[in-house]
Biopython code that builds the backbone (N, CA, C, O; Angstrom):
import numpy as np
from Bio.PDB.StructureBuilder import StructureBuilder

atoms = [
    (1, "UNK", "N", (-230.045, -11.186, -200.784)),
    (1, "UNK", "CA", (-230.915, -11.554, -199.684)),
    (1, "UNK", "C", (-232.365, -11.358, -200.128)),
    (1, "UNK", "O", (-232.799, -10.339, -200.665)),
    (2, "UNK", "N", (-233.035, -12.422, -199.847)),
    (2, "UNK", "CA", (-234.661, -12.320, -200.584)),
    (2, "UNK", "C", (-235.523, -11.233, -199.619)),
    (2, "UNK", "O", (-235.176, -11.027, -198.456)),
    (3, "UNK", "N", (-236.427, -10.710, -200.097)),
    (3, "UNK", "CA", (-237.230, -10.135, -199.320)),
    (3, "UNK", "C", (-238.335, -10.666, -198.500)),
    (3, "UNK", "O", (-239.162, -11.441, -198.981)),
    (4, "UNK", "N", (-238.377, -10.183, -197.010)),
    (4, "UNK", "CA", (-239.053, -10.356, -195.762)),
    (4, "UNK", "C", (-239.470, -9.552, -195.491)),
    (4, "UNK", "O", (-238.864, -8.605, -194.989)),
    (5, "UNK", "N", (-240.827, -9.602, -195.741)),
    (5, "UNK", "CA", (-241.565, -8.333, -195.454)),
    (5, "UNK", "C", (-242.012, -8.466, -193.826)),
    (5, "UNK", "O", (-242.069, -7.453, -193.129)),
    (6, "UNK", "N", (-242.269, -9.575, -193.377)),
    (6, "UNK", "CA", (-242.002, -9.222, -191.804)),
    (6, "UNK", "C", (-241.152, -8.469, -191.043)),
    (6, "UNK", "O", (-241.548, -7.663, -190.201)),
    (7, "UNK", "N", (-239.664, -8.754, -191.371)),
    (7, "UNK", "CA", (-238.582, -8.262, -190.957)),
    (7, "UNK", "C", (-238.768, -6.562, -191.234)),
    (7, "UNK", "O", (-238.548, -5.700, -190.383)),
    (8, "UNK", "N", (-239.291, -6.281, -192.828)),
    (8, "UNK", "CA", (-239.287, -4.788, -193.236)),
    (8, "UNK", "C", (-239.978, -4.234, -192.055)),
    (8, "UNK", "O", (-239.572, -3.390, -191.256)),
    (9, "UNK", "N", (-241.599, -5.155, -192.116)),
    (9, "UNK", "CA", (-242.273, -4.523, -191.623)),
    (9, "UNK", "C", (-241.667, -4.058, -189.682)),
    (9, "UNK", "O", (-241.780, -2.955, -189.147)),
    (10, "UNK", "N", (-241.284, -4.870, -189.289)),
    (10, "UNK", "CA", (-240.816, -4.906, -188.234)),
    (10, "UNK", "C", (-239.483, -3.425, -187.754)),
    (10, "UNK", "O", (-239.488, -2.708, -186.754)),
    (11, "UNK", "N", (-238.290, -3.442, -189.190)),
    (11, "UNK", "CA", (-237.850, -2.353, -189.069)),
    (11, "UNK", "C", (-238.226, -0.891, -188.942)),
    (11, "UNK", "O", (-237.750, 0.012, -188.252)),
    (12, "UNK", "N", (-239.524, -0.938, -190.078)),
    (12, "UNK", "CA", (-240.105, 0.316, -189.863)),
    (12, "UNK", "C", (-240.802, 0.577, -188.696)),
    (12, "UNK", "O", (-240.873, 1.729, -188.266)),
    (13, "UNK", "N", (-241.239, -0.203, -188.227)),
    (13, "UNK", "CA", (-242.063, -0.011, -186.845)),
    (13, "UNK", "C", (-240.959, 0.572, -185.761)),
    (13, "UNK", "O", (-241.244, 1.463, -184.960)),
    (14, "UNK", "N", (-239.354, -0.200, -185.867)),
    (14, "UNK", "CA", (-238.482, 0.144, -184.933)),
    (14, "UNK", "C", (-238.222, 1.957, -185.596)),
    (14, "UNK", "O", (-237.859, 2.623, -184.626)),
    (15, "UNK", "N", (-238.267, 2.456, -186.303)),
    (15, "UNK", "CA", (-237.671, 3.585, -186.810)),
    (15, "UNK", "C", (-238.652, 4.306, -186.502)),
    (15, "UNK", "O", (-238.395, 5.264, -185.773)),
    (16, "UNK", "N", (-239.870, 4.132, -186.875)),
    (16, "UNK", "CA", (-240.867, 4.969, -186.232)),
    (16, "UNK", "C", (-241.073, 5.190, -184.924)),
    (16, "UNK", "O", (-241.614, 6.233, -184.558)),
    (17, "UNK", "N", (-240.711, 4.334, -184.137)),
    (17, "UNK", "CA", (-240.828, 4.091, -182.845)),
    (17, "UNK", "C", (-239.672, 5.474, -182.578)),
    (17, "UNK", "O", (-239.960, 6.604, -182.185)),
    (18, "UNK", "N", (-238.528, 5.014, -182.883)),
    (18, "UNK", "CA", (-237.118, 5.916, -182.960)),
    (18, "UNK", "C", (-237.286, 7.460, -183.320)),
    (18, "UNK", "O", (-236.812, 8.433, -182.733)),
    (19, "UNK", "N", (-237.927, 7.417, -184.214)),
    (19, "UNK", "CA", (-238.181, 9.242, -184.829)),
    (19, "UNK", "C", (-239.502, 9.804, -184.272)),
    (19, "UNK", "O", (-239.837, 10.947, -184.583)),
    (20, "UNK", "N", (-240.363, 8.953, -183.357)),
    (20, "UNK", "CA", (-241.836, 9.317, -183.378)),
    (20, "UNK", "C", (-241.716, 10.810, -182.350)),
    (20, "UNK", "O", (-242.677, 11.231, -181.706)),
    (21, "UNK", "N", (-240.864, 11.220, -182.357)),
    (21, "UNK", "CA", (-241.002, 11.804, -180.909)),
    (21, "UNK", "C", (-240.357, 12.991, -181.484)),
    (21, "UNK", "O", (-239.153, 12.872, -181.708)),
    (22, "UNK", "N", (-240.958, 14.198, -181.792)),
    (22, "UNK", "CA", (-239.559, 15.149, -182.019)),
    (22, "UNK", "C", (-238.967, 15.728, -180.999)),
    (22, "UNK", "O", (-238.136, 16.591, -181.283)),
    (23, "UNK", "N", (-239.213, 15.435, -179.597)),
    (23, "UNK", "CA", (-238.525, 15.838, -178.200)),
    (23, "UNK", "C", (-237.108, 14.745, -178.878)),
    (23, "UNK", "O", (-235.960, 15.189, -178.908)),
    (24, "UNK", "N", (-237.419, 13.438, -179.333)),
    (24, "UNK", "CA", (-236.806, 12.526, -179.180)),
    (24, "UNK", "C", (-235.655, 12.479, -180.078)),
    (24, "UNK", "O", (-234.603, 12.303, -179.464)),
    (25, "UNK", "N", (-235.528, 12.587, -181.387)),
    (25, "UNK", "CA", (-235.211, 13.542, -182.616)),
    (25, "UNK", "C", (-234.096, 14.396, -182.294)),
    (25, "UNK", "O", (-232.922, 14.278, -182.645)),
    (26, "UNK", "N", (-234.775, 15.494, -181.393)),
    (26, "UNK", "CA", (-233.820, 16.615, -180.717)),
    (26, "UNK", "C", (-232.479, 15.941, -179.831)),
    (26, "UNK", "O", (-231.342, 16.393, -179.699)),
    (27, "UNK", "N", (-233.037, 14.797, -179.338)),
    (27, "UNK", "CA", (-231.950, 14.186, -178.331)),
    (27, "UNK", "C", (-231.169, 13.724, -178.919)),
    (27, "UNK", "O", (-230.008, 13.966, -178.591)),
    (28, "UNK", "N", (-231.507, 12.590, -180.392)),
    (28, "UNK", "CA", (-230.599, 11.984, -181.094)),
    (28, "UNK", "C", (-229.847, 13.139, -182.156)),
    (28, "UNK", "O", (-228.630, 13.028, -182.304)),
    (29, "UNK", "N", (-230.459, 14.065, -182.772)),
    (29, "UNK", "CA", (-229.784, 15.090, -183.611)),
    (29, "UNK", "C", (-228.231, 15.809, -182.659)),
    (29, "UNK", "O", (-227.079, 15.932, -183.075)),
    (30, "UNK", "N", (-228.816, 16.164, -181.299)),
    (30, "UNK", "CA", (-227.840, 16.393, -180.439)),
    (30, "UNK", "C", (-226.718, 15.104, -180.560)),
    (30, "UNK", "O", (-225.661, 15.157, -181.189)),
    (31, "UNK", "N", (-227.126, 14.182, -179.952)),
    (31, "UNK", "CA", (-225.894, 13.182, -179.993)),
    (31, "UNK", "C", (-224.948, 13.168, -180.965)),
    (31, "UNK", "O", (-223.736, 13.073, -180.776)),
    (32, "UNK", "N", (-225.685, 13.294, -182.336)),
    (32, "UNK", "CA", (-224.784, 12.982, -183.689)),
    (32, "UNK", "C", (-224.215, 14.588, -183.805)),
    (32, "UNK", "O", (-223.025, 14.546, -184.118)),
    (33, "UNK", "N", (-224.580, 15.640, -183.688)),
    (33, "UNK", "CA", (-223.701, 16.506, -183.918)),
    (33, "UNK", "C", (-222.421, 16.990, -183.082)),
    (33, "UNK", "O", (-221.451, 17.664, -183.429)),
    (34, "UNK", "N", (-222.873, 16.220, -181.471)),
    (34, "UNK", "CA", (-221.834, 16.798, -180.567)),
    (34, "UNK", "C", (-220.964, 15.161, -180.575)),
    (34, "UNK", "O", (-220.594, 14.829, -179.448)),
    (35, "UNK", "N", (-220.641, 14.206, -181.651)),
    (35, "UNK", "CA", (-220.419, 12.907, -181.155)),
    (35, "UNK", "C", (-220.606, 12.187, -179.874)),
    (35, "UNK", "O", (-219.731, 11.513, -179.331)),
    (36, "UNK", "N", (-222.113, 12.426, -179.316)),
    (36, "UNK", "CA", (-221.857, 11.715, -178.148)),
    (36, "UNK", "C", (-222.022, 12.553, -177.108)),
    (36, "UNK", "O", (-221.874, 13.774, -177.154)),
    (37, "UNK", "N", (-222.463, 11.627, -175.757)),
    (37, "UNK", "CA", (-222.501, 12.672, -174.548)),
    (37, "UNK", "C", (-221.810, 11.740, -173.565)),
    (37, "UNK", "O", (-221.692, 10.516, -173.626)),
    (38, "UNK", "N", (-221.294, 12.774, -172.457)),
    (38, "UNK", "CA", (-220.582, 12.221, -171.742)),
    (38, "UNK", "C", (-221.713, 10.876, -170.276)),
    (38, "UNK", "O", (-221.362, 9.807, -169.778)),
    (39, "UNK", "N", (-222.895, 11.613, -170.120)),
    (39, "UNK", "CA", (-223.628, 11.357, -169.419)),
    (39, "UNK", "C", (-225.536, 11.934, -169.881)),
    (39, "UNK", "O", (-225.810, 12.932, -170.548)),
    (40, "UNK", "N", (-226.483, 11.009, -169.316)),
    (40, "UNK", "CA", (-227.365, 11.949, -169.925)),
    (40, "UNK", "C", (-227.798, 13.146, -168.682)),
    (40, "UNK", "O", (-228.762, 13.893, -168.852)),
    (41, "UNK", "N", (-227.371, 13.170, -168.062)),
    (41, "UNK", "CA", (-227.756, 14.401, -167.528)),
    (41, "UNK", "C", (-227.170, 15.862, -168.046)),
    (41, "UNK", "O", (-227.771, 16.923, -167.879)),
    (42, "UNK", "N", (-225.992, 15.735, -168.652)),
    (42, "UNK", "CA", (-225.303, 16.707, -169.310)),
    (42, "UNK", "C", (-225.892, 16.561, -170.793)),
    (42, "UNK", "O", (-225.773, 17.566, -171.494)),
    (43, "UNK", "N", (-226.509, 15.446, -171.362)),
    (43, "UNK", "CA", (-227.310, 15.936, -172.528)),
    (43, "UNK", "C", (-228.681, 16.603, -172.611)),
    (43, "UNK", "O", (-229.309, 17.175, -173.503)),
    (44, "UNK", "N", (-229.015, 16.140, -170.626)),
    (44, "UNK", "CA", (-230.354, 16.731, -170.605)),
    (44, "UNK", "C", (-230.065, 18.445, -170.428)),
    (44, "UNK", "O", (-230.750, 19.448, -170.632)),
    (45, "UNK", "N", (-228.854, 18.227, -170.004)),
    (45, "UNK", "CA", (-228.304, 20.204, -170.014)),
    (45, "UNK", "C", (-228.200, 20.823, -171.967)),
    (45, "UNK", "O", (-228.592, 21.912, -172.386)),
    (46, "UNK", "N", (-227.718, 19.978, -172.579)),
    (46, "UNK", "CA", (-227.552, 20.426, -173.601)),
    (46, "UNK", "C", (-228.794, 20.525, -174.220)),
    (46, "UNK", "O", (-228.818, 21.692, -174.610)),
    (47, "UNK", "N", (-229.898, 19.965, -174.560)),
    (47, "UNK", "CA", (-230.844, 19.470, -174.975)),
    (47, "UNK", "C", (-232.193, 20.643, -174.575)),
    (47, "UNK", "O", (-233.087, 21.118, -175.277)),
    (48, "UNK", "N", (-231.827, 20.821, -173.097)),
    (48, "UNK", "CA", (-232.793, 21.806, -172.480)),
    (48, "UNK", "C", (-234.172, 21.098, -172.188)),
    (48, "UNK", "O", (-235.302, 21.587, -172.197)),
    (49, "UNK", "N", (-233.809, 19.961, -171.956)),
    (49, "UNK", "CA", (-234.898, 19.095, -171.178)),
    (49, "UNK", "C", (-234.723, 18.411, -169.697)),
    (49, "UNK", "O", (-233.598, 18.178, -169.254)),
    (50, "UNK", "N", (-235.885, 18.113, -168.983)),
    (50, "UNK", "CA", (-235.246, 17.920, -167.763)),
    (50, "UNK", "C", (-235.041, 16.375, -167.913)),
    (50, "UNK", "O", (-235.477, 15.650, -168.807)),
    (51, "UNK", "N", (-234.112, 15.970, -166.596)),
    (51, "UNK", "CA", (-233.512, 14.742, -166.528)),
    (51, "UNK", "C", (-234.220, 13.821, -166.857)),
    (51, "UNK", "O", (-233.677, 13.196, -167.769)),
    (52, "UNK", "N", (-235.412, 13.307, -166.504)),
    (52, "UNK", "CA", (-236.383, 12.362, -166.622)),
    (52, "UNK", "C", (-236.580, 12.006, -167.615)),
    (52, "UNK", "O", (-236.485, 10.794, -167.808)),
    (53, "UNK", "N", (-237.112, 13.283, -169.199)),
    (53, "UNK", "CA", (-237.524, 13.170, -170.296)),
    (53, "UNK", "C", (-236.057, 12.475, -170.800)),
    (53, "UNK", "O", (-236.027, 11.408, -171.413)),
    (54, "UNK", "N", (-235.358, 12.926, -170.592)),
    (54, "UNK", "CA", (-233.975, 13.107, -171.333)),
    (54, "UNK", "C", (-233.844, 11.555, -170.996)),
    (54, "UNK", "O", (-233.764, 10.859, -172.008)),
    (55, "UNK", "N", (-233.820, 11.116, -170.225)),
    (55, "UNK", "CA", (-233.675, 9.573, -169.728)),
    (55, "UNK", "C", (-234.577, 8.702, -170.295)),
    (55, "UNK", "O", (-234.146, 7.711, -170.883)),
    (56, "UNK", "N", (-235.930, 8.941, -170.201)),
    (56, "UNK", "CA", (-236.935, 8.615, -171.472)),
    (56, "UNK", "C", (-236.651, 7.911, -172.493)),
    (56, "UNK", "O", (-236.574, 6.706, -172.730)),
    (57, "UNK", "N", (-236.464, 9.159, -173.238)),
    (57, "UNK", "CA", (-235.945, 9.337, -174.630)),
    (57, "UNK", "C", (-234.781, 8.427, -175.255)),
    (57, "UNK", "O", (-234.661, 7.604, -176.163)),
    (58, "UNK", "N", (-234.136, 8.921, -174.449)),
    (58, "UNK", "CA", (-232.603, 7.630, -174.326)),
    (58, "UNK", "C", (-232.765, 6.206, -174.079)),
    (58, "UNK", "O", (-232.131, 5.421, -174.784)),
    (59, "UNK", "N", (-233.730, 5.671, -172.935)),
    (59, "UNK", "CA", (-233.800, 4.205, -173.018)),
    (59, "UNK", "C", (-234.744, 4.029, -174.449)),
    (59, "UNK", "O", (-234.520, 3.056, -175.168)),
    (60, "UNK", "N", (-235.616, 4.841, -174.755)),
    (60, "UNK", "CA", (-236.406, 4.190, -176.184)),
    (60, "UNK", "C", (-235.531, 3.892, -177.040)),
    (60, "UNK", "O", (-235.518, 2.796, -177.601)),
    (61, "UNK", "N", (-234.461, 5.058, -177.319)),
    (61, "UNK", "CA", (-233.576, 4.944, -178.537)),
    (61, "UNK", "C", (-232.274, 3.632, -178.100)),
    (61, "UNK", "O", (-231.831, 2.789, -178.881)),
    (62, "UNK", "N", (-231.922, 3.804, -176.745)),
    (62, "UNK", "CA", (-231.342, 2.369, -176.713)),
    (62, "UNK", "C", (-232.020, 1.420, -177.080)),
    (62, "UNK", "O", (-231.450, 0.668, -177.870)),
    (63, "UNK", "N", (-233.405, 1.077, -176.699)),
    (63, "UNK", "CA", (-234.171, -0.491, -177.054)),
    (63, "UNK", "C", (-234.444, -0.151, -178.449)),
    (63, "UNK", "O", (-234.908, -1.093, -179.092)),
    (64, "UNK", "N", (-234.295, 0.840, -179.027)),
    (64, "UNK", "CA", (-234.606, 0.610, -180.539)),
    (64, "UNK", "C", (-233.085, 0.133, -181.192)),
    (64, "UNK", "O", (-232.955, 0.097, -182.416)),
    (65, "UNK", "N", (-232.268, -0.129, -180.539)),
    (65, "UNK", "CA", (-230.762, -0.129, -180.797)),
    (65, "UNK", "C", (-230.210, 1.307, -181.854)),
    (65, "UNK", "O", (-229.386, 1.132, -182.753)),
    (66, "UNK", "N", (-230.804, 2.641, -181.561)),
    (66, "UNK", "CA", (-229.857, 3.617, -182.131)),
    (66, "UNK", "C", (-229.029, 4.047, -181.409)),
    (66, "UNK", "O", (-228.138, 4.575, -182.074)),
    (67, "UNK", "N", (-228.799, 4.112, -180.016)),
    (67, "UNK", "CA", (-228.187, 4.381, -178.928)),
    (67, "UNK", "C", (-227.201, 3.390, -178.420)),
    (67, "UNK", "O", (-227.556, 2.211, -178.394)),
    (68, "UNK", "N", (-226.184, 3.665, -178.074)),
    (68, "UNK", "CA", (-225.135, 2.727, -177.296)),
    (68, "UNK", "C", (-224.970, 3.568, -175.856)),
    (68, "UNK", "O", (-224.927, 4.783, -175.661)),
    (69, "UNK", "N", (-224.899, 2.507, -174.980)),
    (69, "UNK", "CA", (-224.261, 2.991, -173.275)),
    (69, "UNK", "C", (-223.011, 2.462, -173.219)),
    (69, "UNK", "O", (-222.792, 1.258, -173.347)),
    (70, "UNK", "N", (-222.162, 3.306, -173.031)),
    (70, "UNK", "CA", (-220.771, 2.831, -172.627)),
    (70, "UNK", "C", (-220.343, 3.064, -171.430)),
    (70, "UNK", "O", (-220.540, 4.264, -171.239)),
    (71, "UNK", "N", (-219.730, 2.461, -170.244)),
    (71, "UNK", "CA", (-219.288, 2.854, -169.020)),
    (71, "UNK", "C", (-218.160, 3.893, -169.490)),
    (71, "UNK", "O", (-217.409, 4.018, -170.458)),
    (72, "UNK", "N", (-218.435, 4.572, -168.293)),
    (72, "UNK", "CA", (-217.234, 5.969, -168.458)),
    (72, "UNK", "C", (-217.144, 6.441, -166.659)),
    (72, "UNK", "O", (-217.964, 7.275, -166.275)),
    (73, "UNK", "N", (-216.420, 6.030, -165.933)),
    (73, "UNK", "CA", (-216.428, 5.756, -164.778)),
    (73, "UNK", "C", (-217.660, 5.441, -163.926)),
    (73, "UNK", "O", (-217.936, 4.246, -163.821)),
    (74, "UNK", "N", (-218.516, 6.409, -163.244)),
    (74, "UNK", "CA", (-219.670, 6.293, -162.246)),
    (74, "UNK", "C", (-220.806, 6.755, -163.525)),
    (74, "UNK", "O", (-222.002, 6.738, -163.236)),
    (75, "UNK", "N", (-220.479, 7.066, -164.605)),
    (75, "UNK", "CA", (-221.488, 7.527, -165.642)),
    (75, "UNK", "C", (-220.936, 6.430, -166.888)),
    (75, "UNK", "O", (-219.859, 5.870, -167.096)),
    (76, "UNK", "N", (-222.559, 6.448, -167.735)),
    (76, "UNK", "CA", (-222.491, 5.657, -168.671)),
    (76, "UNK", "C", (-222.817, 6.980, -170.350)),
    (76, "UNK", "O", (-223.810, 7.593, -170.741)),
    (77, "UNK", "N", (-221.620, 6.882, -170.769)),
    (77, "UNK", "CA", (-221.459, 8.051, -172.310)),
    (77, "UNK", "C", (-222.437, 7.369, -173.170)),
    (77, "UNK", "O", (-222.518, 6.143, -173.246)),
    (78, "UNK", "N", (-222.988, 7.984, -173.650)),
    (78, "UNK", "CA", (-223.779, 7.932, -174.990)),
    (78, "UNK", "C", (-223.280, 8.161, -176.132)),
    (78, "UNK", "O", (-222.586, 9.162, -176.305)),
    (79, "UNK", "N", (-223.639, 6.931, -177.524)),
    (79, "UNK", "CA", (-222.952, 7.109, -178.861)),
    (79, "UNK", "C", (-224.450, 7.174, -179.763)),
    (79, "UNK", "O", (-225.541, 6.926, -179.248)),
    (80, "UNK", "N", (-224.311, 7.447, -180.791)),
    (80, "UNK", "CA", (-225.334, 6.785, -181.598)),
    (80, "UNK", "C", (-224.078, 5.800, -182.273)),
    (80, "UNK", "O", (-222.860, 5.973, -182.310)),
    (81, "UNK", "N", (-224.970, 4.670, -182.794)),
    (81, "UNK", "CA", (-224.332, 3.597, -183.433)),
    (81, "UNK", "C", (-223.719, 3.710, -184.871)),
    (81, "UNK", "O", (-224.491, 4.224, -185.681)),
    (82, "UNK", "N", (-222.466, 3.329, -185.373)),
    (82, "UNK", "CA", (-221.552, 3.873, -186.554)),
    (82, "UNK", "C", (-223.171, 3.392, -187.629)),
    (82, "UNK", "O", (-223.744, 4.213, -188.346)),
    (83, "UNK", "N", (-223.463, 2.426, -187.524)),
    (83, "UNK", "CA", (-224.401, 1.596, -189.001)),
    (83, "UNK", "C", (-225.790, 2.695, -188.837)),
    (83, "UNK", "O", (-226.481, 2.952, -189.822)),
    (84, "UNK", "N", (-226.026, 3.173, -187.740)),
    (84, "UNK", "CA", (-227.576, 3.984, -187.679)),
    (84, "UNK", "C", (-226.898, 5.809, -187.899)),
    (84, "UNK", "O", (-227.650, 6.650, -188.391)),
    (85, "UNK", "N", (-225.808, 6.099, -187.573)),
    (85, "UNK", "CA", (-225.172, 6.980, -188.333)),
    (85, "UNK", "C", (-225.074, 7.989, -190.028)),
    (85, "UNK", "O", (-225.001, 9.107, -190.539)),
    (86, "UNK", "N", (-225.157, 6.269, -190.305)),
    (86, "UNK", "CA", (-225.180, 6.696, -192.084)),
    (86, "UNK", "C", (-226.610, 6.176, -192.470)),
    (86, "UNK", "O", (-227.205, 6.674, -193.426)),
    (87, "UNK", "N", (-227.007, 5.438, -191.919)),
    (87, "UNK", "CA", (-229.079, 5.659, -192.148)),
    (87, "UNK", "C", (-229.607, 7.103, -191.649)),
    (87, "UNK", "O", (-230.384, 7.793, -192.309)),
    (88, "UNK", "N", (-229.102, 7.444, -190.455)),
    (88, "UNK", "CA", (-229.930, 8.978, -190.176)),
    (88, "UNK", "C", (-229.855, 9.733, -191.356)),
    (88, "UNK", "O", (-230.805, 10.202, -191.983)),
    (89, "UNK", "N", (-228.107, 9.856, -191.733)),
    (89, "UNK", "CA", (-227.776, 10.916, -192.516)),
    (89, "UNK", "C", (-228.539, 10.937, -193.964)),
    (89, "UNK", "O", (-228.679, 11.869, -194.755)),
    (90, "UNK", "N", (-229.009, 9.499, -194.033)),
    (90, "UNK", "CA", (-229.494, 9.713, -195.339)),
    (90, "UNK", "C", (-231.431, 10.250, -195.130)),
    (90, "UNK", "O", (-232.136, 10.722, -196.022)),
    (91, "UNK", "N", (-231.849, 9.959, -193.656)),
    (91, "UNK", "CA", (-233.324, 10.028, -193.370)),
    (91, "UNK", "C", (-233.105, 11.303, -193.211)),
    (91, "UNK", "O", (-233.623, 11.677, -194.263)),
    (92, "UNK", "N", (-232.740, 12.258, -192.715)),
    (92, "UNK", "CA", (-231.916, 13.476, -192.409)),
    (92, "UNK", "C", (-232.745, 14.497, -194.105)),
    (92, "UNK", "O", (-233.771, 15.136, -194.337)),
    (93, "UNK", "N", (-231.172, 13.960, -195.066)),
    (93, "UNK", "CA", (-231.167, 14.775, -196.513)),
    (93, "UNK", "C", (-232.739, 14.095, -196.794)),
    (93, "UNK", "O", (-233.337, 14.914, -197.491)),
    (94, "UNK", "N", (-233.369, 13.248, -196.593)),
    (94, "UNK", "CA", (-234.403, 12.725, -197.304)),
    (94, "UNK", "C", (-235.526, 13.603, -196.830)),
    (94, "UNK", "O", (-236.210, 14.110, -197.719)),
    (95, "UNK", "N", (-235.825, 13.860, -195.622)),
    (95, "UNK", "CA", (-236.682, 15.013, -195.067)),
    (95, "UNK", "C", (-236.192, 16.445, -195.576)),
    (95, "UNK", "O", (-236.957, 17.323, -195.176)),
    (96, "UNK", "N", (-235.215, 16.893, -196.286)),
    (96, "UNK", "CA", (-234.993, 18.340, -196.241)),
    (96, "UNK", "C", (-234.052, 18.861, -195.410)),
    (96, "UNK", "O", (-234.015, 20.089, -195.474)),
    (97, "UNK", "N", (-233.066, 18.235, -194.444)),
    (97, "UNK", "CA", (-232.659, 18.740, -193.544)),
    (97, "UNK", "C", (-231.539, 19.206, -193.838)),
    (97, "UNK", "O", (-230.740, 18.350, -194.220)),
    (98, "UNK", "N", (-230.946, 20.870, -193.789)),
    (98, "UNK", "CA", (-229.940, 21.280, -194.436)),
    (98, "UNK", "C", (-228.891, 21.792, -192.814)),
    (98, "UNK", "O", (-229.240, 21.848, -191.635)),
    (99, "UNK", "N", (-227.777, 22.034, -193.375)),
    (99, "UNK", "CA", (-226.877, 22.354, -192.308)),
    (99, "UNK", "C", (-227.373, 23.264, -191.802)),
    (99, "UNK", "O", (-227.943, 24.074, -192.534)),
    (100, "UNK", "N", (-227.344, 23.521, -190.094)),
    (100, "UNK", "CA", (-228.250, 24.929, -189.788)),
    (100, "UNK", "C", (-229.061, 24.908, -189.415)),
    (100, "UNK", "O", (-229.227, 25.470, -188.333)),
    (101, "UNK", "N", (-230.395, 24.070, -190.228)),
    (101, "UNK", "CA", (-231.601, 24.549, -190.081)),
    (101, "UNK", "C", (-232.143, 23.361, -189.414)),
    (101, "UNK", "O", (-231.811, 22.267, -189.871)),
    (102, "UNK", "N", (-233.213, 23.428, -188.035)),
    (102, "UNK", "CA", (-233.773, 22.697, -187.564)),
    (102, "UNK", "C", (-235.488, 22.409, -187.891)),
    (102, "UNK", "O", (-236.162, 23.433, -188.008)),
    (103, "UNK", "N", (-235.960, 21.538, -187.988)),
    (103, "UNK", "CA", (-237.896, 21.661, -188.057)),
    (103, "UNK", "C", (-238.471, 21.952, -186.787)),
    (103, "UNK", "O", (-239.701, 21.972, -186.752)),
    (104, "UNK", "N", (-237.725, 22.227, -185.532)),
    (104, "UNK", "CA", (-238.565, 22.646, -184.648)),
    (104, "UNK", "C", (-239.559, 23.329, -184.597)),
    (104, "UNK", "O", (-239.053, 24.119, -185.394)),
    (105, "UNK", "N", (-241.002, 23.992, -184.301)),
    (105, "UNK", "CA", (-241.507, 24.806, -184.040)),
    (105, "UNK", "C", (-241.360, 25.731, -182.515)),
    (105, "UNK", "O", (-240.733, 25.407, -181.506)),
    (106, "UNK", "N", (-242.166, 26.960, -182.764)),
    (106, "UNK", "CA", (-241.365, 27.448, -181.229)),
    (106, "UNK", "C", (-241.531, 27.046, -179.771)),
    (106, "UNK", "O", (-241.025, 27.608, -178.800)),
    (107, "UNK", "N", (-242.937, 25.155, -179.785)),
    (107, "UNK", "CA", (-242.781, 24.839, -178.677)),
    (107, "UNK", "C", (-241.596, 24.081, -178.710)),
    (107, "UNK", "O", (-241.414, 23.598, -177.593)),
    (108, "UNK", "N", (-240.676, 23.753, -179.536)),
    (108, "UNK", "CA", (-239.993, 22.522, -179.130)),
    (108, "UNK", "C", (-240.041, 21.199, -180.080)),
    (108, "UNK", "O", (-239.347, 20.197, -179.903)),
    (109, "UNK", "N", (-240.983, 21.387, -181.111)),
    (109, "UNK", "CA", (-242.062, 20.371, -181.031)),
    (109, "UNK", "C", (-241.186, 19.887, -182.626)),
    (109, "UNK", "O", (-241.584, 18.925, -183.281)),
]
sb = StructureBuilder()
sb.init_structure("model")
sb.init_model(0)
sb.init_chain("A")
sb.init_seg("    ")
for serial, (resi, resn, name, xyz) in enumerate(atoms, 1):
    if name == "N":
        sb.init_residue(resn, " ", resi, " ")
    sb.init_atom(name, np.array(xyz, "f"), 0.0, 1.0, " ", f" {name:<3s}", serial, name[0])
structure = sb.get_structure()
């Protein structure tokens, strides 16, 4: 496949968009380690953010397509996507990120 640097340019903008946030980061790191949430209000419990942000966060990463909504009766479960899965993992080891250890600082941040 020849190279399109529009298209590149365009991906990186979506990924940045996707990682710009380390509230946001925290939400998707959660998803991929717990496979998934049942609802986001129970990720906004896990997460330790309130509902709103947590909802936020989640429609960005859906319109960036890292996020999937699946119906799950009166609630819609959250996945991250199998193909953005094995890109994190590699953006992940590429930053330093070892089992364990998070880059948070102690706001959150």
């Amino acid at each position: 496949m020849p190279y399109d640097r529009d298209r590149t340019l365009d991906l990186l903008v979506i990924l940045g968009t996707a990682l710009g946030s380390r509230a946001r980061v925290q939400v998707l790191r959660t998803l991929l380690d717990d496979a998934g949430a049942e609802s986001v209000s129970e990720l906004a419990r896990r997460v330790g953010m309130p509902l709103s942000t947590t909802g936020h966060h989640v429609a960005v990463l859906v319109t960036c397509g890292f996020v999937t909504k699946e119906p799950c009766g009166r609630d819609m479960s959250l996945f991250v996507r199998s193909d953005v899965v094995a890109m994190l993992e590699k953006v992940f080891a590429w930053a330093g990120e070892s089992e364990g250890e998070g880059g948070d600082d102690d706001n959150g941040n």
